[in-house]
ZADO-1210 file (C-alpha; in nm, 4 decimals, padded with zeros to 6 digits):
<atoms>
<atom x="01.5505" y="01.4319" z="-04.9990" code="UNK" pos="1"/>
<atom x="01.2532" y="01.6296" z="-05.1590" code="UNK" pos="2"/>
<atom x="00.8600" y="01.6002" z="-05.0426" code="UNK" pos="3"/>
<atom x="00.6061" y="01.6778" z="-05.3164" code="UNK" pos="4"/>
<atom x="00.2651" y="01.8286" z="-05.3409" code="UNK" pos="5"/>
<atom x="00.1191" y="01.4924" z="-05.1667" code="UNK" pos="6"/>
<atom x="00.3357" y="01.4925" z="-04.9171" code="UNK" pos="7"/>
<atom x="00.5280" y="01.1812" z="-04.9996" code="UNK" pos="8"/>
<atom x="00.9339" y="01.2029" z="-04.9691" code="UNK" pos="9"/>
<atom x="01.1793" y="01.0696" z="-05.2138" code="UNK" pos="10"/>
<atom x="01.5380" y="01.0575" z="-05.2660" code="UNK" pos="11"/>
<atom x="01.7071" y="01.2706" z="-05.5010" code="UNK" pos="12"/>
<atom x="02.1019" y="01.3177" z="-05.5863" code="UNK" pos="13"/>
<atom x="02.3710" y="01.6224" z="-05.6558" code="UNK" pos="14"/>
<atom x="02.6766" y="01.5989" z="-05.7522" code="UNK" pos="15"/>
<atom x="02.9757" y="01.8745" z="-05.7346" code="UNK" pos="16"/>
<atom x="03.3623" y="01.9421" z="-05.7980" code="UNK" pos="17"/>
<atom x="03.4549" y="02.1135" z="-05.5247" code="UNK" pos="18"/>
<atom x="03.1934" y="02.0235" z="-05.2573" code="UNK" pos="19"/>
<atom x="03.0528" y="02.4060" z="-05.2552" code="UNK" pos="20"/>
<atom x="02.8385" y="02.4205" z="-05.5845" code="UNK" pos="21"/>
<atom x="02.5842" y="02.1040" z="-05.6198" code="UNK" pos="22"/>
<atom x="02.3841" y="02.0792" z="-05.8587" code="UNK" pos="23"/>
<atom x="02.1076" y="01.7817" z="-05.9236" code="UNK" pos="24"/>
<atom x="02.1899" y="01.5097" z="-06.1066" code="UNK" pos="25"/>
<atom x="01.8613" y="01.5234" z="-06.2950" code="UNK" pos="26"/>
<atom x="01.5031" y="01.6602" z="-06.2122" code="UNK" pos="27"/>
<atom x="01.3801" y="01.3145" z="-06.0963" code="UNK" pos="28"/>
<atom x="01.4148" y="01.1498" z="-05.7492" code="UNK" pos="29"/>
<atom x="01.6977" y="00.8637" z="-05.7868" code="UNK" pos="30"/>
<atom x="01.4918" y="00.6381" z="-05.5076" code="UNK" pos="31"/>
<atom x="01.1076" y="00.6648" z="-05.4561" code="UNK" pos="32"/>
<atom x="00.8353" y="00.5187" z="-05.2384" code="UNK" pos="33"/>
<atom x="00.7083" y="00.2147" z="-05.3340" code="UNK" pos="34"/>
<atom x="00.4298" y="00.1938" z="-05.6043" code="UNK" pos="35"/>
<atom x="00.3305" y="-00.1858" z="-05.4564" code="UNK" pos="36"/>
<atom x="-00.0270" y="-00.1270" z="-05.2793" code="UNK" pos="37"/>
<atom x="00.0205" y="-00.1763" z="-04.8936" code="UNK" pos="38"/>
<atom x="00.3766" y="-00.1997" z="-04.8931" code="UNK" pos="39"/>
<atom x="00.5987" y="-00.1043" z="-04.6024" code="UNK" pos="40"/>
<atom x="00.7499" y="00.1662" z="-04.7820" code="UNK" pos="41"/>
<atom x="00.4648" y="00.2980" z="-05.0189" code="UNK" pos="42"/>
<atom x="00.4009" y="00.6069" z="-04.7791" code="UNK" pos="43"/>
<atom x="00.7532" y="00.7849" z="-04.8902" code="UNK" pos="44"/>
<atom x="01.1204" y="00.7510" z="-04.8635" code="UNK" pos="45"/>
<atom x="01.3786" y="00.9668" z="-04.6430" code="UNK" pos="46"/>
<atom x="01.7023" y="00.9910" z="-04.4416" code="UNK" pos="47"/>
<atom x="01.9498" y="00.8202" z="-04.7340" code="UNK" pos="48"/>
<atom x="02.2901" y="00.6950" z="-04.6497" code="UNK" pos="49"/>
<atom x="02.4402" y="00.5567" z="-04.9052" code="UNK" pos="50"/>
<atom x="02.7727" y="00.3716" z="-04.8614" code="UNK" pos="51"/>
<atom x="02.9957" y="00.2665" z="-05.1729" code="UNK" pos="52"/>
<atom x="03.0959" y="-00.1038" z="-05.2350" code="UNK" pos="53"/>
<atom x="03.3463" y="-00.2666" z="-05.4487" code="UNK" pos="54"/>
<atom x="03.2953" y="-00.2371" z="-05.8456" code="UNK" pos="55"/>
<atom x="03.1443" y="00.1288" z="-05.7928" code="UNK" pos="56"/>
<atom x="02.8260" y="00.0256" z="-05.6952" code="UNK" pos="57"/>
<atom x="02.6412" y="00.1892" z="-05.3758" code="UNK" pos="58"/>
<atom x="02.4560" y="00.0310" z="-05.1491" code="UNK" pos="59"/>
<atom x="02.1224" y="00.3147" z="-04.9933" code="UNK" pos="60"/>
<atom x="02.0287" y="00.2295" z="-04.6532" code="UNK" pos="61"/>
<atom x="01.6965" y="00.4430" z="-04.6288" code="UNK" pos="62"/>
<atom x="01.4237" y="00.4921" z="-04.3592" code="UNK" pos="63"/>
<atom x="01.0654" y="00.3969" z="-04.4957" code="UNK" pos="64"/>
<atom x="00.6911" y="00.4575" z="-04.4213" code="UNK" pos="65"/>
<atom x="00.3858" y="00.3058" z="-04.4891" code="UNK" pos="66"/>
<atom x="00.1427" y="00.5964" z="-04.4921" code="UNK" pos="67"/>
<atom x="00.2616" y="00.9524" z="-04.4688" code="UNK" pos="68"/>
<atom x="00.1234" y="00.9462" z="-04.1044" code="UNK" pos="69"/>
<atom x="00.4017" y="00.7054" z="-04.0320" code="UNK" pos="70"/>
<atom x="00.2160" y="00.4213" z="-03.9375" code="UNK" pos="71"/>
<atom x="00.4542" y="00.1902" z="-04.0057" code="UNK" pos="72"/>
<atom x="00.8102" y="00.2317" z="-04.0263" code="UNK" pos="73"/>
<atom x="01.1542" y="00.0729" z="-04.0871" code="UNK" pos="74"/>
<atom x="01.4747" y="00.0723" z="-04.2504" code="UNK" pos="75"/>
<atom x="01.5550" y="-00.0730" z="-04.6075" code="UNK" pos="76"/>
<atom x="01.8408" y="-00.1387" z="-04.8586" code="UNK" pos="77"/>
<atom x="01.8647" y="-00.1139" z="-05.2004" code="UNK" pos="78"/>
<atom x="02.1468" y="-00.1211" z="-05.4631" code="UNK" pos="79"/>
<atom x="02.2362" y="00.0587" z="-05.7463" code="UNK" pos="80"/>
<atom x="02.2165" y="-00.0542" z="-06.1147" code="UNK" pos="81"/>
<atom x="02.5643" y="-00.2241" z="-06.2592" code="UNK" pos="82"/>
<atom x="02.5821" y="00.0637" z="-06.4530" code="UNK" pos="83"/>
<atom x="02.3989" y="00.3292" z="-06.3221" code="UNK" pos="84"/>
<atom x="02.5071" y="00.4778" z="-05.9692" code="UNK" pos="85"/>
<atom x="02.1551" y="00.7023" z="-05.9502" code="UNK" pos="86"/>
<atom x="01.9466" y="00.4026" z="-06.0154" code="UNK" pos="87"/>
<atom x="01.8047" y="00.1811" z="-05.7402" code="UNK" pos="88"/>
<atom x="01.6585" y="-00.1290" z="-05.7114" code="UNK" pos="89"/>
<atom x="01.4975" y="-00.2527" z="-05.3548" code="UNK" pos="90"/>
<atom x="01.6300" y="-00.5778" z="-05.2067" code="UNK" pos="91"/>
<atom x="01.3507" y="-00.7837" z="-05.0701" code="UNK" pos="92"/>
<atom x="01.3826" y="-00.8035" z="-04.6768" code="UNK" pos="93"/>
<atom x="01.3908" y="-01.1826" z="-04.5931" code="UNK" pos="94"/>
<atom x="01.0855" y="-01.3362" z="-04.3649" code="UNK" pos="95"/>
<atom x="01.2390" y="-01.3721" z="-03.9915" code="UNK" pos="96"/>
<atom x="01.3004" y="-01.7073" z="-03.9403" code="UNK" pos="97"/>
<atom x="01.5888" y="-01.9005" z="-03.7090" code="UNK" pos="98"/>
<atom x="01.7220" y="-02.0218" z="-04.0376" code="UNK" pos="99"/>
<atom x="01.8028" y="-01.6977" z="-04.1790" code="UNK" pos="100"/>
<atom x="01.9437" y="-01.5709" z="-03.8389" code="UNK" pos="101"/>
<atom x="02.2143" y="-01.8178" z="-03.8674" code="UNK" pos="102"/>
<atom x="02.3001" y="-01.7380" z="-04.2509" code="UNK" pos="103"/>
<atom x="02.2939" y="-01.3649" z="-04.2229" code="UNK" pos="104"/>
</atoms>
């Protein structure tokens, strides 16, 4: 997790051999905060926890923001590539609705 010179946070990755020396696995966050005007994570992105799935893939539970004040907050998902573990795409949360209770 890194914050830049705006204050906005983003998710980064390390990786290391013996779980002692890290180093990043490029200069560029991995997971950043939405560039969509208004959306409920455009304000920054923190607190990863990434949990690995079948096929190799990882699935990044993060905490979002609107604003960097924190007006808004919540918790998304997004998955990584098919080929790429340190690239992300956002899954769209689903409108509430008694429908999708019952298939989730």
């Amino acid at each position: 997790e890194a914050i830049d010179g705006n204050g906005i946070h983003s998710i980064g990755a390390a990786k290391s051999a013996d779980g002692l020396k890290w180093e990043r696995v490029n200069d560029k966050p991995v997971f950043e905060a939405s560039e969509v005007e208004g959306a409920w994570d455009s304000g920054g992105v923190r607190a990863p926890c990434p949990v690995i799935m079948g096929g190799g893939k990882l699935r990044l539970y993060y905490a979002g923001q609107s604003a960097k004040s924190g007006a808004s907050e919540g918790i998304g998902l997004a998955m990584s590539a098919e080929d790429d573990i340190f690239s992300f795409k956002r899954r769209e949360p689903k409108a509430a609705s008694p429908q999708n209770a019952e298939n989730n």
